[in-house]
C-alpha positions as CSV (number, residue, x, y, z in Angstrom):
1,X,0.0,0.0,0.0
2,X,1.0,3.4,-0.7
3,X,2.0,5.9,1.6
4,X,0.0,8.6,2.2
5,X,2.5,11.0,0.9
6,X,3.1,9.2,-1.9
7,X,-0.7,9.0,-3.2
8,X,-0.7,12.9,-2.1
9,X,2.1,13.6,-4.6
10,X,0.4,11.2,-7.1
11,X,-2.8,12.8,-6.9
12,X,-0.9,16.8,-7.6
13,X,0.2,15.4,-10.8
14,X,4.0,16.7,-10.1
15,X,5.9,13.3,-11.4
16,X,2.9,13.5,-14.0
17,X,4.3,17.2,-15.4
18,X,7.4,16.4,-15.1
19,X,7.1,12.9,-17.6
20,X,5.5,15.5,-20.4
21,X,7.7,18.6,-19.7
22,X,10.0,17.9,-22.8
23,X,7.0,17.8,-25.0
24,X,6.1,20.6,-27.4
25,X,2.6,22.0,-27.2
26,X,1.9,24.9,-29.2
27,X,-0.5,27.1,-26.4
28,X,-2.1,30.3,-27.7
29,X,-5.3,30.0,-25.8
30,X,-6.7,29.8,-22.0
31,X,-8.8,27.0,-22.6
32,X,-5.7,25.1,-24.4
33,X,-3.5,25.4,-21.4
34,X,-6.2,24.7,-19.3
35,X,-7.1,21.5,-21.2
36,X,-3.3,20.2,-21.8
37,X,-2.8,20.9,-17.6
38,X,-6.4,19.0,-17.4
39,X,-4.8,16.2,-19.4
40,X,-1.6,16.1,-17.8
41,X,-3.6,15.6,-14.1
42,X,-6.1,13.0,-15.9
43,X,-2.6,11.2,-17.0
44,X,-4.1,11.2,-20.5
45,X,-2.0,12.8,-22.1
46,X,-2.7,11.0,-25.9
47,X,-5.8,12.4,-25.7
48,X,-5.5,16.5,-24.9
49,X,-7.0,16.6,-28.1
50,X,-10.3,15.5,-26.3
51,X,-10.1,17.8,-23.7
52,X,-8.9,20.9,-25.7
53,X,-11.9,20.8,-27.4
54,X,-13.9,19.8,-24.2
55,X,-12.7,23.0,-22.8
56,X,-13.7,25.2,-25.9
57,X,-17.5,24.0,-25.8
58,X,-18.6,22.8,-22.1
59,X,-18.9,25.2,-20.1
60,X,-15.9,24.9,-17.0
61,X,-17.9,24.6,-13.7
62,X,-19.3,21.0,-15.4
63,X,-15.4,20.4,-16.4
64,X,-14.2,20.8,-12.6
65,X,-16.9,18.9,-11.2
66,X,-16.3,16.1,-13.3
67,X,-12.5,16.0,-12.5
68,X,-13.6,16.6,-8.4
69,X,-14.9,13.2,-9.0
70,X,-12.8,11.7,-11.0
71,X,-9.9,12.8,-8.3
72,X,-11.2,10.3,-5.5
73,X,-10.8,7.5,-7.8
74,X,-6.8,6.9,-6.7
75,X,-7.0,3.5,-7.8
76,X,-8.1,4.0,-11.4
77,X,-6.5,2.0,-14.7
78,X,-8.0,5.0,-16.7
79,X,-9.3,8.1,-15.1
80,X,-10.0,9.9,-18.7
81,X,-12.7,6.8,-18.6
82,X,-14.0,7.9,-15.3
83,X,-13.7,11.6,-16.4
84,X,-15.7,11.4,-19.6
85,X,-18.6,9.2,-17.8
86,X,-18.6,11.8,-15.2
87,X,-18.8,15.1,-17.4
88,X,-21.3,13.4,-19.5
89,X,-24.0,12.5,-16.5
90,X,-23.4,16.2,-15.4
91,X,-24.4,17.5,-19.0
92,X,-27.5,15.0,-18.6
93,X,-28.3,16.5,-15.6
94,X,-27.6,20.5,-16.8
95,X,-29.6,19.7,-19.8
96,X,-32.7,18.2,-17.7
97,X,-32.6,21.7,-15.2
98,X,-32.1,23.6,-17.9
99,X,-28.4,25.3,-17.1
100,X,-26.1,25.5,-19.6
101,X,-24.2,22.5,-20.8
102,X,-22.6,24.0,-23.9
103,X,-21.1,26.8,-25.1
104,X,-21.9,28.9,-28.3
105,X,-19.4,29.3,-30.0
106,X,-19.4,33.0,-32.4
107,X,-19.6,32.0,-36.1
108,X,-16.6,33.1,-37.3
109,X,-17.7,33.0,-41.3
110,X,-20.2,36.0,-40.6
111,X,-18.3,38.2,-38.2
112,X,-15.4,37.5,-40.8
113,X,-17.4,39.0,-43.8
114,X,-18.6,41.9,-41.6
115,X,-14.5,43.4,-40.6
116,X,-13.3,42.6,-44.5
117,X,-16.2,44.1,-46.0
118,X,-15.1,47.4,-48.0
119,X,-17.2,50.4,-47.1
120,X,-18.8,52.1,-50.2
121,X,-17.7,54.8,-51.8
122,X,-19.8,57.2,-50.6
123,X,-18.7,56.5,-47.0
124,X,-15.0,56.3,-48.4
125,X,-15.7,60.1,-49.7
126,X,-17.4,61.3,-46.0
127,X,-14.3,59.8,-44.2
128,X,-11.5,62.0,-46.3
129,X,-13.6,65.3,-46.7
């Protein structure tokens, strides 16, 4: 059996960081960095792809509650498993009360057209005169 202080150090995710330190991860973004450290704490790190897009669309108070519950699982094989079960009984539960369980995401191909359109002419006259 594990010592307490060992399962403590376990559970931080410190010998966990320090395994994928040396790997690149190209982080422009909050929600990336929050999903790679998310990953990196899951030890799942093959699939931050998952949980980069988790954290783009589902909202984050259903993301920590998930991994709250996944944390008192010490003995897991595979807490991603445990992780994803978790977050998706929580949307079934948001969706049922009616809170949010996903996040709209802006259409980029409309707000897109509206910054590159050209103004007319006329406008193009009122701004130089």
């Amino acid at each position: 059996m594990q010592s307490l202080k060992a399962s403590f150090k376990k559970l931080s995710g410190t010998d966990i960081r320090k395994k994928y330190a040396s790997k690149p991860a190209y982080v422009t973004k909050e929600f990336q960095a929050y999903a790679l450290d998310l990953a990196i704490r899951l030890d799942d790190y093959g699939n931050k792809g998952i949980y980069i897009r988790l954290a783009k669309t589902t909202p984050r108070y259903l993301l920590e509650q998930a991994y709250l519950f996944t944390v008192d699982y010490t003995n897991a094989k595979n807490r991603g498993k445990i992780f994803l079960w978790k977050l998706k009984k929580l949307k079934d539960e948001a969706k049922k009360q009616g809170k949010p369980y996903k996040l709209e995401l802006p259409d980029h191909a409309e707000s897109d057209e509206e910054e590159t359109s050209d103004p007319a002419p006329d406008d193009q006259k009122k701004l130089f005169d």
